[in-house]
C-alpha positions in Angstrom: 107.7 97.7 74.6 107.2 96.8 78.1 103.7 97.5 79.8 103.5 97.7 83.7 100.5 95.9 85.0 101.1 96.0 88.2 98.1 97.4 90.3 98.1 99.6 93.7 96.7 99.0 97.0 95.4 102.4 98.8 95.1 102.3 102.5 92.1 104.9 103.0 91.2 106.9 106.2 92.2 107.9 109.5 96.0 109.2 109.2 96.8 107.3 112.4 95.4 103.9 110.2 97.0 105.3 106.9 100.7 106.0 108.5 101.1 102.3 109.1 100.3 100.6 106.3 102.6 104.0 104.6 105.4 102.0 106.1 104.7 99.1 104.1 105.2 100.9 100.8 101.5 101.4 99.8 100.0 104.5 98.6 97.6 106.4 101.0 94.9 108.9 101.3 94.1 110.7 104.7 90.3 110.9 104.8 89.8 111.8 108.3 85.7 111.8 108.2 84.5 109.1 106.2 81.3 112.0 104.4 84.2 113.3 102.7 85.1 109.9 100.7 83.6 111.2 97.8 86.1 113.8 97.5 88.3 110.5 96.9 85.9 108.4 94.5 87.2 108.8 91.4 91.0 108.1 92.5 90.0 105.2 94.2 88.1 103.7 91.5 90.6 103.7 89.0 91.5 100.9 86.6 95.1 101.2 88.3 94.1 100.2 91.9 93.1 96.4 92.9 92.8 96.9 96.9 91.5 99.1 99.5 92.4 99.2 102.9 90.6 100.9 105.1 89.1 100.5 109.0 85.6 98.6 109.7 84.6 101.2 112.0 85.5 104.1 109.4 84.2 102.1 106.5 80.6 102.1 107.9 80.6 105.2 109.0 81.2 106.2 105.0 77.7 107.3 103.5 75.2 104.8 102.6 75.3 105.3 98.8 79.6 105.0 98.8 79.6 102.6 101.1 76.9 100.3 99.1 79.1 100.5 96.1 81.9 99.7 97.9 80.5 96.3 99.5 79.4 95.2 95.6 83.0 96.4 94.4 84.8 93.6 92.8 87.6 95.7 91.2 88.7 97.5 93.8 88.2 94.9 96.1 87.5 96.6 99.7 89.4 95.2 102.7 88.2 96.3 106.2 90.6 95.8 109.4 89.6 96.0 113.0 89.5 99.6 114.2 92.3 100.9 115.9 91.9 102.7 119.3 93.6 105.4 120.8 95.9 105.2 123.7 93.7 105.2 126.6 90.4 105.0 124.6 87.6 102.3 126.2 85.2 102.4 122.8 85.7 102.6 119.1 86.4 105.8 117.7 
């Protein structure tokens, strides 16, 4: 009997942040506003997922309770990247 270990990576967020890392094979989940992670908790949270990717900006924006759990989170281990701006955007969205 064989037994698959192998563990996912979620890129969570924006779908403009989400689409790219879609490319690379990983699983995503669109989460446009960050209050509405908790929709998403559970899934996230599961035995089966090692890493989520998400945005810095977007990650603090998450609520302060989520987002507390998240930065003491060994398994899933949280991984922020820089925000991305929009074409012709000045500030952080």
């Amino acid at each position: 009997m064989e037994i698959d270990n192998e563990k996912e990576v979620i890129a969570l967020g924006r779908e403009i942040f989400t689409d790219l890392w879609r490319l690379f094979g990983f699983k995503i989940i669109v989460c446009d506003d960050p209050n509405d992670v908790h929709k998403h908790w559970r899934e996230i949270n599961s035995q089966d997922v090692a890493v989520i990717i998400t945005e810095e900006n977007w990650f603090f924006k998450m609520p302060l309770r989520l987002r507390l759990l998240a930065e003491r989170s060994i398994s899933p281990a949280w991984v922020k990247f820089p925000t991305l701006l929009h074409e012709g955007e000045d500030t952080l969205v």
